[in-house]
C-alpha positions in Angstrom: -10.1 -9.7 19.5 -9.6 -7.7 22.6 -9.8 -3.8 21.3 -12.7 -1.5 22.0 -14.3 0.7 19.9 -12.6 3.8 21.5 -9.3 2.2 20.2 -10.7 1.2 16.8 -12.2 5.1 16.6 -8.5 6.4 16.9 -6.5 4.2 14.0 -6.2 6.0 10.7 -4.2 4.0 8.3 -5.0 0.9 6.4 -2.4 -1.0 8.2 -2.9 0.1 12.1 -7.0 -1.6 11.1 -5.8 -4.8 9.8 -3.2 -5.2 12.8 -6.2 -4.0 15.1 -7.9 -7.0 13.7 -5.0 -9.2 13.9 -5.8 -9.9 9.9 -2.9 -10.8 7.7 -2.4 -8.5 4.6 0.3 -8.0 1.6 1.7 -5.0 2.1 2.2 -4.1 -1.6 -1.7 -4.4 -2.4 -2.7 -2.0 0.7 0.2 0.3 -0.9 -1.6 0.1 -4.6 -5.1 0.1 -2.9 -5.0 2.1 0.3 -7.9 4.2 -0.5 -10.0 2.1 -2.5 -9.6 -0.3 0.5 -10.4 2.6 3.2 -13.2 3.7 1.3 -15.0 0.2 0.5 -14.6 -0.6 4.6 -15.8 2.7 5.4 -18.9 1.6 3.2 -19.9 -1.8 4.4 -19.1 -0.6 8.2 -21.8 2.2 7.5 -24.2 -0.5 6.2 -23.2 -2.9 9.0 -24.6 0.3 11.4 -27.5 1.0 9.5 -28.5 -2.4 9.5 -27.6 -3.3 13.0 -27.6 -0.5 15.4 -28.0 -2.9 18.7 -24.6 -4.7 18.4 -23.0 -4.6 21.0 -19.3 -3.5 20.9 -17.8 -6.7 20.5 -20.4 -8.2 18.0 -20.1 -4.4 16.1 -16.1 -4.7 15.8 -16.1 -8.7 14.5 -18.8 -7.0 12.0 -16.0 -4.6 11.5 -13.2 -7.3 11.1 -15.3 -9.0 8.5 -16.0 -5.8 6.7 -12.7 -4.9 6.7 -11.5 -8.7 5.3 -14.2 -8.3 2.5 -12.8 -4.9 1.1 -9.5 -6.2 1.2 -10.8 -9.5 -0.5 -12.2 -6.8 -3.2 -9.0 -5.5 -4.3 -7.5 -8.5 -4.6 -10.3 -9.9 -7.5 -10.9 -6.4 -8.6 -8.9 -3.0 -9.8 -9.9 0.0 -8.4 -11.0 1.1 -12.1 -13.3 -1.4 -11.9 -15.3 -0.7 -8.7 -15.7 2.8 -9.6 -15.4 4.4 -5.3 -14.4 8.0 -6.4 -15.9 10.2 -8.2 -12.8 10.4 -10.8 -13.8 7.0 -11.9 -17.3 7.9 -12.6 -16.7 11.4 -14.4 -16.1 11.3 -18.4 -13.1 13.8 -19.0 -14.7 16.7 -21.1 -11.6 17.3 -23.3 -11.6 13.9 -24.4 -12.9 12.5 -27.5 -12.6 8.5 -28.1 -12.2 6.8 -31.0 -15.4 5.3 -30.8 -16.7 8.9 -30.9 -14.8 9.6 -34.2 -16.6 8.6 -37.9 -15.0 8.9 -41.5 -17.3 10.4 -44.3 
């Protein structure tokens, strides 16, 4: 790896991090899953910095190029449905009722 973290501070889509990282990637899951994806690295980099704030640059972005592999490694065992990352996910529609929520007298 031979970027910097003033390079890696300046990409913005899912695809300019995995070619950053030199990591392969299908681009038809980061199309389906480019948020979920985003949003999941964004997490583990934030506990990688909370857990080790005296990396140094190159030992914080292979933290990062792990990070990033694991959230794309999510998506491919998991739906976005299932991890629940937005708060859409987690709300119960209030217009809804289910069938579980209907009885017959």
């Amino acid at each position: 790896m031979t970027g910097t973290i003033q390079e890696f501070k300046k990409l913005v889509d899912a695809e300019e991090f995995f070619i950053f990282f030199q990591l392969p990637y299908d681009q038809q899951l980061v199309n389906v899953n480019r948020l979920h994806i985003l949003k999941k690295f964004s997490q583990y980099m934030s506990e990688i910095d909370q857990e080790f704030p005296n990396l140094s640059e190159q030992e914080k972005l292979a933290q990062y190029c792990l990070a990033l592999q694991k959230a794309y490694q999510v998506f491919t065992e998991s739906t976005p449905h299932e991890q629940k990352l937005f708060k859409v996910f987690n709300d119960k529609p209030k217009n809804v009722v289910t069938l579980t929520e209907i009885t017959s007298d």
